[in-house]
N, C-alpha and C positions, 0 to 999 in steps of 0.2 A: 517834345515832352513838356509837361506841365506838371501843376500838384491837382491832386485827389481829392473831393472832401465826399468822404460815406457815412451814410445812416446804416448802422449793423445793432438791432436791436436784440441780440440776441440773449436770452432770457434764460434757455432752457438748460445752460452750463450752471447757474444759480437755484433751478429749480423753481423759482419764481416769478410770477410774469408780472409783479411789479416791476423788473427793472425793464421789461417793455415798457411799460404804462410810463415810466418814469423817462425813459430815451424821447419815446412820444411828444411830452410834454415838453421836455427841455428844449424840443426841435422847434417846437410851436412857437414856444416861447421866446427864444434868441432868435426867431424868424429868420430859419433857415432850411424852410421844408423845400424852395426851390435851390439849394445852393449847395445840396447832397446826393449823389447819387444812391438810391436807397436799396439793400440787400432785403429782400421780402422774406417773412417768414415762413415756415409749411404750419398748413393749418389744420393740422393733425398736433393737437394741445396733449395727449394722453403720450408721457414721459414713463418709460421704463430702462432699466439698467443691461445696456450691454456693453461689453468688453471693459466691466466694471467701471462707464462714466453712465451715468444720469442723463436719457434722453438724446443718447449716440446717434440715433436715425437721424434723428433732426439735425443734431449738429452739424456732420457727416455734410450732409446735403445742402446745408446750406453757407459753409465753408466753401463748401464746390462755387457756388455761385459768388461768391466773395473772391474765390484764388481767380477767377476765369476774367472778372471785371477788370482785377489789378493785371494782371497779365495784358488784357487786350489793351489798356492804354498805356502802359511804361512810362508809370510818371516819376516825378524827380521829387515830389514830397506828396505825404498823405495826412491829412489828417480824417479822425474818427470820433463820430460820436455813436456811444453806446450806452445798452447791453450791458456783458459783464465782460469783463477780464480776458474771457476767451475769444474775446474780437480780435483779442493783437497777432494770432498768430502768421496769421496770413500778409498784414503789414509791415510788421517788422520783421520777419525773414526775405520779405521780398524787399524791404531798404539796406539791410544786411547786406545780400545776392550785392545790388546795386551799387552800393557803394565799398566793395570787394572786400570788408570788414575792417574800411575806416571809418568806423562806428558803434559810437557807445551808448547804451540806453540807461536812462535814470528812471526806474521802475519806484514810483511814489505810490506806496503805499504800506494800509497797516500792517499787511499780510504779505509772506512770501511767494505764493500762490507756486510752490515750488513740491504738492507732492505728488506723486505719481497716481495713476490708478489704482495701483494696490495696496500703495499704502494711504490713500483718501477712505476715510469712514462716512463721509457724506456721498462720495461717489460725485459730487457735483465739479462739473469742468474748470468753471471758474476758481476754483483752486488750484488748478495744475497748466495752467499756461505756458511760465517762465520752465518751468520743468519739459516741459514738450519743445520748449524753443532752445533749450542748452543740452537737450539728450533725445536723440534718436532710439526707438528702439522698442517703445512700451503699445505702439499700437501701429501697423502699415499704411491702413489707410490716410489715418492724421499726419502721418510722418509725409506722406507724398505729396499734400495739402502745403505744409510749409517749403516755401524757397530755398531755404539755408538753415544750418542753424548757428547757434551765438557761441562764444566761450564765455566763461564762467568772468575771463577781466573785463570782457563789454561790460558788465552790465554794475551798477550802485543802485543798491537799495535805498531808497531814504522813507524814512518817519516809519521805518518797520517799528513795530512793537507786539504782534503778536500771534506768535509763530507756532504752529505744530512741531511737537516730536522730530517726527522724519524732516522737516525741513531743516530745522540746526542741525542736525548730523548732517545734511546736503550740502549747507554752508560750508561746516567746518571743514568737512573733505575736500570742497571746493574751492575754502580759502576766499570765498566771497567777501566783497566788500557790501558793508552795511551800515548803515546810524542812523542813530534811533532821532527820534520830533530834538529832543536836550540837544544832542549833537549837532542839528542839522539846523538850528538858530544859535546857537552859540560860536559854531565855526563860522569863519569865511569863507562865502562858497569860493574865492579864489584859490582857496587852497586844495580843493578836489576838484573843480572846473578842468587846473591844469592837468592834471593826469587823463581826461578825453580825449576821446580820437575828435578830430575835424566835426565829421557828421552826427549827429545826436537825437535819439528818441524820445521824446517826454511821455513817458505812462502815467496818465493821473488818475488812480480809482480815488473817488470821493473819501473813501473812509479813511483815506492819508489825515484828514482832517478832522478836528478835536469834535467825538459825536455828541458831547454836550453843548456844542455850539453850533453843530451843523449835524442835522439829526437825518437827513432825507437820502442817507446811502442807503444800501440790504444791508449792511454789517456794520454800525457805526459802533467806530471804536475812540473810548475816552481817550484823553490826553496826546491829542495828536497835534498838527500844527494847523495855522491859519489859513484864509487864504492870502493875506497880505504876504504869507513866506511865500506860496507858492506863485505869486506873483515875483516877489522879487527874483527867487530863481531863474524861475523864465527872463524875465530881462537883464538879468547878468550873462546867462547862455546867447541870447542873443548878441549879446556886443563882445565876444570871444568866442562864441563858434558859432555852427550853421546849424539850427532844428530844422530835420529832414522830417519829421512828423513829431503827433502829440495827438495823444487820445483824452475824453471826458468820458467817465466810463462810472457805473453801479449806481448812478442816480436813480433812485427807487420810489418816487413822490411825486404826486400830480402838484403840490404844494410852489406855486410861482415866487416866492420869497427864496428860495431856495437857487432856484434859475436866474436869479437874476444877479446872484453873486459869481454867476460863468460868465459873464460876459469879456471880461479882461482875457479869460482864458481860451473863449471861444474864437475870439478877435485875431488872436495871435496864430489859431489853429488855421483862418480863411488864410491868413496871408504868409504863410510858410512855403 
């Protein structure tokens, strides 16, 4: 067993094929088109609504191709570059599975990406990932796609700020942990670090980050953090636990000023 590194440009959970265009580019860019195993897209572009997600054929299908690659190699860490959001499901239930659920994942971003199909008014997938990976139940097919699923203490939100309706009511029920960008540079990560299992996720959608300074997500949201936090995070995680993966994920911009600020992050994704 070894680690993973995938290209999942999957676009059609956002409704957008900039965040194609933008995975694309990232890849080119951090030159590492040889250094990805790459999930191909179906090339049927024409996206309609079933089972209340936006462009379910597609996804469907090519989730299939994403579970069957992780499966055939049983690797010991993955990282991913994408797409949106809805890349993670297949990776992190299958390090989940792996590591018997001594593992906690730090989902960085602005968004909870936590509502369901029916209560999504976008319908778009890339909202409802973290929901699909802590609750079974809202679609068969998707549900057989993921390895495992999380409990609600795996998982810390950081630099959320801006949540749908139904997600705060999903937190609160679920007593989720969350903090917001204020929180999450003010504290010492040593003091949420400790509460971690061993094993650890890093989710980074781009729009964790302040979108008046970093404008080149689908969803850039103001007043988030740096990347110098999310740099520090990561290297505090590494010298007290082990990153079993870490995604780069909703980069939406063929714009190279933009890409070139992944590089610390991308770095750390080759050599997990």
């Amino acid at each position: 067993m070894g680690d993973m590194n995938i290209f999942f440009p999957q676009w059609q959970g956002g409704g957008n094929r900039a965040l194609y265009i933008g995975a694309a580019a990232a890849r080119k860019g951090l030159n590492l088109k040889s250094r990805l195993a790459e999930v191909k897209m179906v090339s049927d572009e024409t996206l309609v609504v079933e089972n209340n997600i936006l462009g379910y054929r597609q996804i469907v299908e090519q989730m299939k191709e994403l579970h069957k690659k992780i499966e055939d190699n049983h690797p010991a860490s993955i990282f991913t570059l994408g797409g949106g959001c809805d890349a993670e499901l297949a990776p992190i239930s299958y390090l989940n599975k792996k590591y018997e659920g001594d593992f906690s994942v730090l989902w960085l971003d602005a968004h909870g990406d936590l509502n369901s199909p029916e209560s999504s008014k976008s319908k778009h997938f890339h909202g409802m990932p973290l929901r699909f990976l802590l609750e079974a139940g809202h679609d068969e097919t998707i549900d057989n796609l993921c390895f495992s699923n999380l409990s609600p203490e795996q998982v810390l939100l950081l630099g959320v700020r801006d949540l749908d309706p139904p997600e705060k009511e999903f937190i609160e029920q679920h007593a989720m942990r969350s903090m917001t960008p204020e929180e999450v540079i003010w504290t010492e990560p040593g003091e949420w670090i400790s509460t971690l299992k061993t094993n650890v996720y890093v989710h980074v959608d781009l729009d964790v980050l302040d979108g008046k300074k970093y404008p080149y997500t689908l969803c850039p949201t103001d007043n988030g953090l740096q990347m110098l936090h999310i740099v520090q995070i990561i290297n505090k995680l590494q010298a007290e636990r082990r990153i079993v993966g870490l995604s780069i994920l909703e980069y939406a911009s063929p714009d190279p000023a933009g890409i070139q600020e992944l590089k610390e992050i991308a770095a750390v994704g080759l050599w997990i």
